[in-house]
Structure formats: structure tokens, C-alpha cells
N, C-alpha and C positions, 0 to 999 in steps of 0.2 A: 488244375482242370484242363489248361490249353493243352499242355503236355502229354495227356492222357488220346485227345481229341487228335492232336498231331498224330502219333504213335497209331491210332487207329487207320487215322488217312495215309500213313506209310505203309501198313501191313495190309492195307486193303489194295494199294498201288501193286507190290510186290507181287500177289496174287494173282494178279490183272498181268500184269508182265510174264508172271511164271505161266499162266494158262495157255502162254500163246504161243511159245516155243514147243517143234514137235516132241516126240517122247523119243527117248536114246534107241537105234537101232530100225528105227521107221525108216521107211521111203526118202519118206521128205527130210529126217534129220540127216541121211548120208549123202543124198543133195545138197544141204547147208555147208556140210563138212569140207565135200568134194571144192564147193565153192570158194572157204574159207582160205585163209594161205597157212602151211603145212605147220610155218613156222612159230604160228599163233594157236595153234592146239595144244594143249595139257597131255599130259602124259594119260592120264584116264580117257580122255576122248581119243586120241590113237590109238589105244588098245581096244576101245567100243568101237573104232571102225574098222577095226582088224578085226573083229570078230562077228559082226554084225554084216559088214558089208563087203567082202572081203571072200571070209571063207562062207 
């Protein structure tokens, strides 16, 4: 039963975290980007910034 209880209050967390980052391709996530260092972006968010912000 704790297990279940845990599980819920992680996926309720996660939630809560994912809700607050902007959405791919916004203002504000090419802002973040911009901010971030080049060297720590994914190969998928280099190419959403290429595309999104960019052209």
C-alpha cells in the first residue's frame, strides 16, 4: 500500500515539474535555450531551435 501512495506522490511531482517548463518552440522556451550552454542541449532541442527560432 505505501508503494502505491509513493508512486502516486512521484507522478503527481512529475506533473507539477512538467507543467512549468515552456512548450517547445515558444518565446520563452528559445529564451531558455538561448541561455542554456550550446554544449548541454540534445540533438532534438538543436534542431527545435533551428527550426523554431532560427528560421
Amino acid at each position: 500500500m505505501k508503494k502505491f501512495i509513493r508512486l502516486g506522490i512521484a507522478i503527481a511531482l512529475v506533473g507539477v515539474f512538467a507543467a512549468c517548463s515552456p512548450e517547445v518552440g515558444s518565446k520563452e522556451w528559445c529564451a531558455d535555450m538561448k541561455k542554456k550552454a550550446k554544449g548541454d542541449w540534445s540533438a532534438n532541442e538543436a534542431a527545435d531551435f533551428a527550426k523554431n527560432c532560427i528560421l
